[in-house]
BAFI-3210 file (N, C-alpha, C; in Angstrom, 3 decimals, decimal comma, padded with zeros to 6 digits):
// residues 263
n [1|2|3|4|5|6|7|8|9|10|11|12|13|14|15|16|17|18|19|20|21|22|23|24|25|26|27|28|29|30|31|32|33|34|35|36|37|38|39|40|41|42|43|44|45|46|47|48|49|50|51|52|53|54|55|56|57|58|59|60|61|62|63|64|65|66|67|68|69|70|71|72|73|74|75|76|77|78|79|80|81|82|83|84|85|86|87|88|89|90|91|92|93|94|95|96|97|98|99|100|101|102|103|104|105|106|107|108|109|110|111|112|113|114|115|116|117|118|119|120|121|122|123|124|125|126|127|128|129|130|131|132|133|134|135|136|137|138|139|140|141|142|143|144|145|146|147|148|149|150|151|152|153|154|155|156|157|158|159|160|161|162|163|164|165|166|167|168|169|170|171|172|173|174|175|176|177|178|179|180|181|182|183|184|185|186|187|188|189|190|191|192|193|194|195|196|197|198|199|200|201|202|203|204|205|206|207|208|209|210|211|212|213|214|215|216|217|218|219|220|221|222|223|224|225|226|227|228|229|230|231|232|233|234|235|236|237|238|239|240|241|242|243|244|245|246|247|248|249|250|251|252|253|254|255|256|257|258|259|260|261|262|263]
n.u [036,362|038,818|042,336|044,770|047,615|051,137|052,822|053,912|055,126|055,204|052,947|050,831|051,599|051,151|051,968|054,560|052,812|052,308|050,861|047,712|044,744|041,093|039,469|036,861|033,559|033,086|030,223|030,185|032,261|031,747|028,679|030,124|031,632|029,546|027,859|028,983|030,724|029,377|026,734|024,094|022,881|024,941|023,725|020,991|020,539|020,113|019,011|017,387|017,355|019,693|020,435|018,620|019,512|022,416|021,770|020,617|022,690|025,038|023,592|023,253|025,891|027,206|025,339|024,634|026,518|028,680|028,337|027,764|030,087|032,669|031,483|031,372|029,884|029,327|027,863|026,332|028,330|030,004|028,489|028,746|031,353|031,405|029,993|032,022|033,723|033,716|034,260|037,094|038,697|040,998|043,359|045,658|045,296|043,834|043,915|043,688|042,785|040,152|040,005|039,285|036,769|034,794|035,101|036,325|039,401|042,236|043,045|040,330|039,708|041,079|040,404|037,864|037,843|039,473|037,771|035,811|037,177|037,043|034,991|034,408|034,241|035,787|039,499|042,913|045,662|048,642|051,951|055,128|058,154|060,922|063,786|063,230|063,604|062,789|060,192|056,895|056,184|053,658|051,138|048,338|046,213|043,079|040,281|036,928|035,314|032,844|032,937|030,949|029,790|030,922|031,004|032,186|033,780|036,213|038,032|036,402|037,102|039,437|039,100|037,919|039,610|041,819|040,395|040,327|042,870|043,803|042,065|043,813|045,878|045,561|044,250|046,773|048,560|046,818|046,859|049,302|051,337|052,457|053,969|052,958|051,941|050,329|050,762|051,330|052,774|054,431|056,085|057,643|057,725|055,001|054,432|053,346|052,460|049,294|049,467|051,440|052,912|054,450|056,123|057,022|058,294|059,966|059,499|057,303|055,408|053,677|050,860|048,836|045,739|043,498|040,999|040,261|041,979|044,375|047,285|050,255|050,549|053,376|054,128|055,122|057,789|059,174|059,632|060,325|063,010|063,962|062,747|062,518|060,584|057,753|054,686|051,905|049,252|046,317|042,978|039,371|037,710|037,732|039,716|042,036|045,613|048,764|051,801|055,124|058,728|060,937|062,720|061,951|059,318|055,868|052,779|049,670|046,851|043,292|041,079|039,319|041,462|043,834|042,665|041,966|043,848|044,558|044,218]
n.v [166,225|164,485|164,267|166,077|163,495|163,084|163,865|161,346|158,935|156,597|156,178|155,488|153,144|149,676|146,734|143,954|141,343|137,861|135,686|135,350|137,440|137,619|139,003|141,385|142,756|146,199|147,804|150,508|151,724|150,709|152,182|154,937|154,633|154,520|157,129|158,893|161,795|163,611|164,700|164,675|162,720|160,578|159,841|159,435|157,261|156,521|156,155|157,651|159,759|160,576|160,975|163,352|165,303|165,792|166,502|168,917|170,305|170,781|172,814|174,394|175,425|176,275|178,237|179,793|180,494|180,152|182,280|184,200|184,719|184,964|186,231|185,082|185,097|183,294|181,219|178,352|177,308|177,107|175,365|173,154|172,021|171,711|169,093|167,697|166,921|164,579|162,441|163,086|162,758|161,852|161,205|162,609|165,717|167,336|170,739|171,224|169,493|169,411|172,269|172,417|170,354|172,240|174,511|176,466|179,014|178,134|179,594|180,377|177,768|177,052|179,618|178,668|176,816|177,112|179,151|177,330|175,714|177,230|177,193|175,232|172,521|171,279|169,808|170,427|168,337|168,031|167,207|165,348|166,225|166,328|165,333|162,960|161,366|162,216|162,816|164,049|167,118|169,437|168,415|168,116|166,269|166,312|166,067|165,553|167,031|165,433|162,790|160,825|161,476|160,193|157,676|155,308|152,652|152,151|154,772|155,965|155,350|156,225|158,753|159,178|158,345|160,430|162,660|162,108|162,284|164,945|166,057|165,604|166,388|168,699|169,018|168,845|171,498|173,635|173,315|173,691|171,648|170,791|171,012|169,964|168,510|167,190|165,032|163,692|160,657|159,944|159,455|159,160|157,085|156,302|155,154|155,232|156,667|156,804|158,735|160,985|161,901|164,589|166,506|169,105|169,660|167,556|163,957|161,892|159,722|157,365|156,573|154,209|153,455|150,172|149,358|146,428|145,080|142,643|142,214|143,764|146,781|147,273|148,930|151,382|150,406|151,485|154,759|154,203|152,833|155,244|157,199|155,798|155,404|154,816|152,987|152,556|150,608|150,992|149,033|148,432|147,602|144,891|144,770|143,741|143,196|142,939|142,342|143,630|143,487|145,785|148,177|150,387|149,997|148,070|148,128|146,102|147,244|147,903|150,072|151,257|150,038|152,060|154,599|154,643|155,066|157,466|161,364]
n.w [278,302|277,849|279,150|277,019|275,356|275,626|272,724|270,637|268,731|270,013|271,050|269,085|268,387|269,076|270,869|269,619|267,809|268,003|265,302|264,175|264,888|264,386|262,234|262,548|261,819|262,851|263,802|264,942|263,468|260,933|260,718|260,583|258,485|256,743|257,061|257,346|259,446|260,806|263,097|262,533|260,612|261,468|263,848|263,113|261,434|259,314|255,663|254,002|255,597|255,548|252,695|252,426|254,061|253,224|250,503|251,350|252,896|251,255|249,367|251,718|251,941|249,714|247,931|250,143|252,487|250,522|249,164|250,509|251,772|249,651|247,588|244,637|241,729|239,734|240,918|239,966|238,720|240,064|241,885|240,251|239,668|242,680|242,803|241,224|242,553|244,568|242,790|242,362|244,746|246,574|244,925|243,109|242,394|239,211|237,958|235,397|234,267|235,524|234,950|231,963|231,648|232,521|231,310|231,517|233,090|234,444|236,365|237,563|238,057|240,584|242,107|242,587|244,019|246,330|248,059|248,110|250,148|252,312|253,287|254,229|252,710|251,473|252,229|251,591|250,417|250,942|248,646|250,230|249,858|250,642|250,792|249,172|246,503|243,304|243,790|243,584|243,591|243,410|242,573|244,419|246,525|247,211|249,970|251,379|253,543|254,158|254,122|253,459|250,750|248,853|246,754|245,941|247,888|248,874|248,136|249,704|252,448|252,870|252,577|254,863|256,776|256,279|257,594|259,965|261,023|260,023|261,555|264,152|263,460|263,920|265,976|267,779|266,649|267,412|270,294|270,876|271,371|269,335|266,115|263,616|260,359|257,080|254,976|251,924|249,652|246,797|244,186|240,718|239,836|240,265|242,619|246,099|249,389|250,757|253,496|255,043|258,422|259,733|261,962|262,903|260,525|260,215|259,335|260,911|261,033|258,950|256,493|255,458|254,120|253,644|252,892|252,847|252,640|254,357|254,131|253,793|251,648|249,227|248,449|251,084|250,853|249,914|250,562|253,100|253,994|253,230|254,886|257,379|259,499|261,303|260,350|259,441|257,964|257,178|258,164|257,621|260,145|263,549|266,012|264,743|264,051|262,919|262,965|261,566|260,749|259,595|257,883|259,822|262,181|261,077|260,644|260,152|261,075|262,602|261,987|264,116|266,475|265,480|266,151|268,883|269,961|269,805|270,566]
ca.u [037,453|040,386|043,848|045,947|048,668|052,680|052,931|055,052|054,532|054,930|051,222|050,448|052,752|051,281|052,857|054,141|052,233|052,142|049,983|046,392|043,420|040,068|038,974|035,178|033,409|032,697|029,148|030,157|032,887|030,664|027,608|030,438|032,145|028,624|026,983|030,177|030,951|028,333|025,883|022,521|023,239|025,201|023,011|019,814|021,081|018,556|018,849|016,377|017,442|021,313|019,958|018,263|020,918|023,405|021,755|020,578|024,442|026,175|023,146|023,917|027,465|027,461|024,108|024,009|027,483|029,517|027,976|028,044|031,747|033,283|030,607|031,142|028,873|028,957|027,658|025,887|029,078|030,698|028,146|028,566|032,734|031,614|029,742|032,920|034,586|033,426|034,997|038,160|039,158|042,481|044,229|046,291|043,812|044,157|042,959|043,800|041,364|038,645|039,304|038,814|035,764|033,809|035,170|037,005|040,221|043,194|043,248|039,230|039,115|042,075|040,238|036,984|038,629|039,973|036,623|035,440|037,828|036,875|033,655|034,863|033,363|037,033|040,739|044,027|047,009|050,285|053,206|056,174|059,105|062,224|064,853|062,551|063,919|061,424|058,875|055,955|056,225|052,679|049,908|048,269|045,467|041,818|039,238|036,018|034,878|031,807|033,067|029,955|029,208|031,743|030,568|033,594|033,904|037,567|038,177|035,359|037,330|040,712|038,721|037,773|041,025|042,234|039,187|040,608|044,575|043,612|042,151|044,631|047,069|044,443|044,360|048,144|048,801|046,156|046,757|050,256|052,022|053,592|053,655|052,044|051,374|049,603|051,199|051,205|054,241|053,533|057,053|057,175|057,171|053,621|054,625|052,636|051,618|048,590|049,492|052,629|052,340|055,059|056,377|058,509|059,032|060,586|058,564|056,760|054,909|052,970|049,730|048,373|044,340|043,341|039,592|039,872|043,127|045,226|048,789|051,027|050,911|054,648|054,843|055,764|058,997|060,355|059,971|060,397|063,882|064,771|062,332|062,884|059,227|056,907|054,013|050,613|048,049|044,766|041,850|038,097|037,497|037,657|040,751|043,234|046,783|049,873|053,020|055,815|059,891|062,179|063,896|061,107|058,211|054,740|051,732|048,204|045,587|042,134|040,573|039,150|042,353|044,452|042,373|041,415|045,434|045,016|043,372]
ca.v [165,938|163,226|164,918|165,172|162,721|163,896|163,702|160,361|158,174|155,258|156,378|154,735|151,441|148,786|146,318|143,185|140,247|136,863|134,729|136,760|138,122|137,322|140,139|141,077|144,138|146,917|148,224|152,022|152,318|150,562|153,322|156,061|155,008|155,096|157,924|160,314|162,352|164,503|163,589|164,315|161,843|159,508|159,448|158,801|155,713|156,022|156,812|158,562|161,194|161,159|162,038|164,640|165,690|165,818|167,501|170,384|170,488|171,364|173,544|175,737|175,693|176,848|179,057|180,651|180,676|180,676|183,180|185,548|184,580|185,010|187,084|184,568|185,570|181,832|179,702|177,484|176,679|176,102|174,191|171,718|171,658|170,770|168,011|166,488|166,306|163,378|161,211|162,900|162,322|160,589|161,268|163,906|166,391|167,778|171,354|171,835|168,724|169,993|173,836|172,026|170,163|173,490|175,453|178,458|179,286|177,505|180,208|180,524|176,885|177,287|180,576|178,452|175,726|177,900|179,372|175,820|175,478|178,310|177,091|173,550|171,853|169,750|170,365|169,824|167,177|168,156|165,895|165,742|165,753|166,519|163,954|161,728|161,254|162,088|162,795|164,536|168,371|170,541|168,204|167,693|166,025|166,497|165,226|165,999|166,906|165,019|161,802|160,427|162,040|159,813|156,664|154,118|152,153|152,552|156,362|156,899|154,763|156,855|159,726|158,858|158,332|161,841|163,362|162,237|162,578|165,821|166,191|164,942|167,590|170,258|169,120|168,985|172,818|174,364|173,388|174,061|170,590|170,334|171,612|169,035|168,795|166,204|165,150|162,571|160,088|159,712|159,758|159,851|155,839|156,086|154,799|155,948|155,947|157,693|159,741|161,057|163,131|165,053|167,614|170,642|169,286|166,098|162,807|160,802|157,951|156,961|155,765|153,574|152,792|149,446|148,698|145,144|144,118|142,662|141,774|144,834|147,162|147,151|150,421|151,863|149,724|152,299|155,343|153,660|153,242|156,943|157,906|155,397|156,226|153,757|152,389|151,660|150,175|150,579|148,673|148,425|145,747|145,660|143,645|143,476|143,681|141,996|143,372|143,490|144,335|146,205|149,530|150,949|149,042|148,193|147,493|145,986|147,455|148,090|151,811|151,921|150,065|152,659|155,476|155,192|155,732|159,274|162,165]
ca.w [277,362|278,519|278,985|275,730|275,412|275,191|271,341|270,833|268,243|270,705|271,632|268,201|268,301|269,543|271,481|268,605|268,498|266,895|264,671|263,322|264,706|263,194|261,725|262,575|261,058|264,194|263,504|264,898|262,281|259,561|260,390|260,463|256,970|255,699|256,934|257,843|260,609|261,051|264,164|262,580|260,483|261,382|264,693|262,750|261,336|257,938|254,385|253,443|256,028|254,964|251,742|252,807|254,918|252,533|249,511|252,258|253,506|250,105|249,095|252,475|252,140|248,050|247,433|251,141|252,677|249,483|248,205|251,558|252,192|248,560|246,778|243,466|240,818|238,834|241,805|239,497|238,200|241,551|242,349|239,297|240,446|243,655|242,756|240,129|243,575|245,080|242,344|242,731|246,246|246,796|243,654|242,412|241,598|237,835|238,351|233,917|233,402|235,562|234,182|230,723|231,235|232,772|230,220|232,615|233,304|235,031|237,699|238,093|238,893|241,454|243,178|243,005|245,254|247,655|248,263|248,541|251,022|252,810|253,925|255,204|251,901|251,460|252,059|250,987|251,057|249,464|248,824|250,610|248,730|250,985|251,092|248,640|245,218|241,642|244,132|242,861|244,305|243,023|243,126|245,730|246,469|248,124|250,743|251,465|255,282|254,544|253,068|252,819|249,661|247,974|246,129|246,094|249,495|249,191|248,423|251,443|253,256|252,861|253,046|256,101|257,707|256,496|258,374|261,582|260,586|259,711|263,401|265,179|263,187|264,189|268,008|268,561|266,565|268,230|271,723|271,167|271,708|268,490|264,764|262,475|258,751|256,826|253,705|251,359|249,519|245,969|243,377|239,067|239,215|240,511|243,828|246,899|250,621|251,588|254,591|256,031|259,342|260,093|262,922|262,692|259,178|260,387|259,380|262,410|260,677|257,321|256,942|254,118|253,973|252,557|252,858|253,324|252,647|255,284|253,853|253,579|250,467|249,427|248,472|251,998|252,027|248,721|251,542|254,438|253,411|253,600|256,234|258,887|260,152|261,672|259,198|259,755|257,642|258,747|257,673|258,450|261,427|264,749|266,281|263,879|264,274|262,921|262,852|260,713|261,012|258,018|257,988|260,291|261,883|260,425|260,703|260,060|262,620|262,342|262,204|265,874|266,958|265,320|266,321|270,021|270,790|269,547|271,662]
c.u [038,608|041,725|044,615|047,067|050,200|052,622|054,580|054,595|054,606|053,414|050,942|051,231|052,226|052,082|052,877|053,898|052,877|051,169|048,426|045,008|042,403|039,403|037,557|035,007|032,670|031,425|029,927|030,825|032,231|029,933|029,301|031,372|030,947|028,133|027,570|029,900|030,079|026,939|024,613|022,302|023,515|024,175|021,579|020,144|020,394|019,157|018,731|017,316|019,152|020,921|019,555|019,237|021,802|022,678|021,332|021,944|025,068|025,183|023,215|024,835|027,520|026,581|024,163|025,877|028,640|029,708|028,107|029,605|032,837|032,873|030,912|029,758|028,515|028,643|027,301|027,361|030,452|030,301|028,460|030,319|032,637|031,173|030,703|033,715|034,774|034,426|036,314|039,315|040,226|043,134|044,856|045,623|044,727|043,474|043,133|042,458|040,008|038,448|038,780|037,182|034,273|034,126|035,622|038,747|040,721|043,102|041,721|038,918|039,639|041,253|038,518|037,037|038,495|038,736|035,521|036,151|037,685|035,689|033,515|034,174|034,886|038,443|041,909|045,278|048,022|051,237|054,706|056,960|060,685|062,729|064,349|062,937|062,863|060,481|057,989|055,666|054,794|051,987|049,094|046,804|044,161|040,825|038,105|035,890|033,645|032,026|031,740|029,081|030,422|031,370|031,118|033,838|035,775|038,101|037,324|036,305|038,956|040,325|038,795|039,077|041,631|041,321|040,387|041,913|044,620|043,073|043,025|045,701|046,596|044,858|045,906|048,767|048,372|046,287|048,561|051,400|052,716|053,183|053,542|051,704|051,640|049,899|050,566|052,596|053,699|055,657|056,657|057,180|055,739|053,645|053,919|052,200|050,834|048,973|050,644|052,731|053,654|055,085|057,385|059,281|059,329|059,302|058,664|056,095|054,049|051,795|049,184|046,955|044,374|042,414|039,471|041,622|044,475|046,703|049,091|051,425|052,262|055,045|055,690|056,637|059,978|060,823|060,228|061,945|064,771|064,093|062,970|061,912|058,490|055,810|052,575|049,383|047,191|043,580|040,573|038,302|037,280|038,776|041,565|044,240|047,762|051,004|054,202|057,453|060,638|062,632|063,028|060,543|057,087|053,959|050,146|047,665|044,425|041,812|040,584|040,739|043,308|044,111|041,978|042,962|045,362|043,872|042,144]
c.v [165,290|163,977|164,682|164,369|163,088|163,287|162,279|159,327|156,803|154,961|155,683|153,312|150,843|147,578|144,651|141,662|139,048|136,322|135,939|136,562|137,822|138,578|139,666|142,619|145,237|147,864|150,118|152,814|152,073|151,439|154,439|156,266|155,228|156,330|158,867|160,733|163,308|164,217|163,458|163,185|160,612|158,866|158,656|157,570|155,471|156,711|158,009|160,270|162,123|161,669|163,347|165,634|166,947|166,731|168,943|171,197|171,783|172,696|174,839|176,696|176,807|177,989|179,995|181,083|181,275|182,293|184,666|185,509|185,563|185,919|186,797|184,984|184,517|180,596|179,066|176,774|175,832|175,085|172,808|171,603|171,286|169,236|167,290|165,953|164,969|162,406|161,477|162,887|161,130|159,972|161,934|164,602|167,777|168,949|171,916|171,276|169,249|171,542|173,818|171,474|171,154|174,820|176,859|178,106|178,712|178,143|180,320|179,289|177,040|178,606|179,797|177,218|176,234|178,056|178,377|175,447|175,607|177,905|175,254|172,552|170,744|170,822|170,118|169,108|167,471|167,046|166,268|165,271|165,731|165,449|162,518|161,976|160,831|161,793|163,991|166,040|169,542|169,637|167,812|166,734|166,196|165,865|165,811|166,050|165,813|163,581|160,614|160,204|161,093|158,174|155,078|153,739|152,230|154,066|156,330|156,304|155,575|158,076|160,493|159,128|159,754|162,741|163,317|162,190|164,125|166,725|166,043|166,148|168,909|170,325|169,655|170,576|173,709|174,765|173,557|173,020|170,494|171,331|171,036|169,342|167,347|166,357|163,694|162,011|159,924|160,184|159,610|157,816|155,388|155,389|155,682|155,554|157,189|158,914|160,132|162,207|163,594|166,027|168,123|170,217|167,628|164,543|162,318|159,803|158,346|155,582|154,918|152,928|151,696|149,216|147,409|144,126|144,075|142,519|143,562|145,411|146,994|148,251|151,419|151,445|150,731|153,682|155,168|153,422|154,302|157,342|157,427|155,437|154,724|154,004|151,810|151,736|149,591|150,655|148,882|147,327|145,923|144,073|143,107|144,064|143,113|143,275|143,044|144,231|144,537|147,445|150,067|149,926|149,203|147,454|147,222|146,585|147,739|149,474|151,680|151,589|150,991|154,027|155,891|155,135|157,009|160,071|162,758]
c.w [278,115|277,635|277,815|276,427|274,999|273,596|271,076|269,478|269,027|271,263|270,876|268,089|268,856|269,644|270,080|269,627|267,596|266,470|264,224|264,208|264,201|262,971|261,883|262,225|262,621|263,597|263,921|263,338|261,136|259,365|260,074|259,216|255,946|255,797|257,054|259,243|261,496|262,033|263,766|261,730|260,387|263,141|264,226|262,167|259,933|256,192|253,596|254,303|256,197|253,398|251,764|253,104|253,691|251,517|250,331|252,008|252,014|249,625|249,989|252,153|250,145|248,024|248,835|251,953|251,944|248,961|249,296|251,783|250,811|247,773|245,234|242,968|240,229|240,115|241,428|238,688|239,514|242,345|241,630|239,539|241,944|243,365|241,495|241,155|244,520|244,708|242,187|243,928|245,864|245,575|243,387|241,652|240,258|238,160|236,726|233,501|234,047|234,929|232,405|230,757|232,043|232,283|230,435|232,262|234,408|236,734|238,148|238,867|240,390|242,860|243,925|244,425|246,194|248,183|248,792|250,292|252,403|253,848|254,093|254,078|251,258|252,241|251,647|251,226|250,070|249,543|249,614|249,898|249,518|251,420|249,927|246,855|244,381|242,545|243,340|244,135|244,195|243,220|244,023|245,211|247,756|249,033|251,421|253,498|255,189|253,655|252,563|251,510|248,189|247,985|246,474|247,397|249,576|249,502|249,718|251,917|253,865|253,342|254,305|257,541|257,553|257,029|259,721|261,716|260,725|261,218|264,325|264,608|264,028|265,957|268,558|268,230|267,457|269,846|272,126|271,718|270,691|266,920|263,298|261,576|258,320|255,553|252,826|250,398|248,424|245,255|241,988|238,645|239,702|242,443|244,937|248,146|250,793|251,930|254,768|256,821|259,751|261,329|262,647|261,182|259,096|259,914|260,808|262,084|259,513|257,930|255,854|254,576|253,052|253,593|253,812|253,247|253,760|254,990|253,278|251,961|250,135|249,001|249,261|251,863|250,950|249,652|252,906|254,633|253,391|254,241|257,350|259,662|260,337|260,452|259,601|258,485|257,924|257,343|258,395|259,478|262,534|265,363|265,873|264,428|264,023|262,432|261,946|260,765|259,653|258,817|259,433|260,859|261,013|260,653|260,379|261,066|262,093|262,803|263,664|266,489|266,856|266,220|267,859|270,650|270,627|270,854|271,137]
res [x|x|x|x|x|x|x|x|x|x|x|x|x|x|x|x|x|x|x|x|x|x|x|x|x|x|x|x|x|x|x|x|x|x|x|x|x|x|x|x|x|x|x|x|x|x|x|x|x|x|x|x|x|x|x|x|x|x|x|x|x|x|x|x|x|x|x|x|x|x|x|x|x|x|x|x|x|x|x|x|x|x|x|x|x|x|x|x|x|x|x|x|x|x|x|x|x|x|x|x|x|x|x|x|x|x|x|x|x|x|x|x|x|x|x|x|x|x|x|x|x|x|x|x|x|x|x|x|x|x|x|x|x|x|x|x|x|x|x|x|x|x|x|x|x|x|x|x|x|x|x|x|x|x|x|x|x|x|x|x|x|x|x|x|x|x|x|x|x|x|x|x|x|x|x|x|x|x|x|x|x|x|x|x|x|x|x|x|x|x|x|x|x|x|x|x|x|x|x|x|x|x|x|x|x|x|x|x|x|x|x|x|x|x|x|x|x|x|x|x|x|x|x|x|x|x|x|x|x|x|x|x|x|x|x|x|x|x|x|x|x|x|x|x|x|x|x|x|x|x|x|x|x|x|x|x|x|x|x|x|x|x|x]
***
């Protein structure tokens, strides 16, 4: 394991450039937005045996784990709420509309989550709201550990990035360098960035996923504004990078580029 790094966001800043990059697609990150994180997997490189995989996985985790962890009595119904989850990744998750269309209670869906939770089958992103005017304070939203299991090349693709956001919070608590939490920016005119990683409360930078698109969402520039926080939007590729100056900086980069600054 290579020495952590002093927690800085200058670790993430690259140095600015001019003029563009040609974006080319990096085969590791391509297999690892298709097949997820998981080595048997994404090592085999095949189909057939991520299928496999995968319907095993959730059948562990629900019918054999769930069920020893929690001692739920309706696992056939937790199983059919796990599988509505997929399609709601990276939204503001409704937990009235899903307790409506499985026909329970507000608080049963809520304990069935948790429980979900429990056994590494997703987790959760709340909003930050302090200092941010008609932000959106209760819903949060969800992401699967195994983003694979999610349809849409975009959501996986966000997914994705809160996998290893979500790591990188994990590494720096744990080992006692800092005290990280993984939010998200989202206000009541629909406005929204992704990510926002904080320490000791304080914002440290915002993240915005776009698939394929290189020109700068413009949403960050409504919190960017009252954060003051550096800005990165990170696409698929391999070699991207343009930069950008306002209240804050910002920038294009490409997943691996973003990601092999972290520890």
């Amino acid at each position: 394991m290579r020495p952590a790094r002093n927690l800085s966001v200058k670790v993430l800043e690259p140095e600015l450039v001019s003029g563009k990059k040609k974006k080319t697609r990096d085969l590791a990150s391509a297999s690892l937005l298709r097949f997820g994180g998981f080595p048997e997997p994404f090592l085999a490189q095949s189909e057939k045996i991520h299928r496999i995989w995968s319907k095993n996985r959730v059948e562990l985790l629900v019918r054999q784990d769930l069920r020893e962890t929690s001692h739920l009595l309706n696992i056939g119904q937790v199983e059919i709420l796990a599988s509505f989850l997929p399609e709601r990744v990276a939204s503001p998750l409704s937990i009235q509309s899903i307790a409506e269309d499985l026909d329970v209670a507000h608080t049963t869906v809520s304990r069935w989550l948790a429980s979900l939770a429990d056994v590494y089958f997703h987790f959760n992103v709340k909003p930050y709201a302090t200092s941010i005017p008609r932000s959106l304070k209760k819903d949060g939203k969800i992401y699967l550990y195994d983003w694979s299991a999610i349809d849409a090349e975009g959501p996986r693709f966000e997914n994705m990035i809160a996998v290893h956001l979500a790591k990188l919070v994990a590494f720096y608590n744990d080992t006692g360098q800092a005290d990280l939490a993984l939010h998200y920016l989202r206000n009541k005119e629909k406005r929204e960035v992704d990510f926002l990683v904080t320490n000791r409360k304080k914002p440290l930078f915002t993240v915005e996923a776009k698939l394929h698109d290189l020109h700068l969402a413009r949403d960050y520039e409504t919190f960017q504004r009252i954060l003051k926080v550096p800005h990165f939007q990170i696409v698929e590729g391999h070699g991207i990078l343009r930069a950008f100056k306002g209240a804050a900086p910002a920038y294009v980069i490409s997943f691996d580029d973003f990601f092999r600054r972290l520890p």
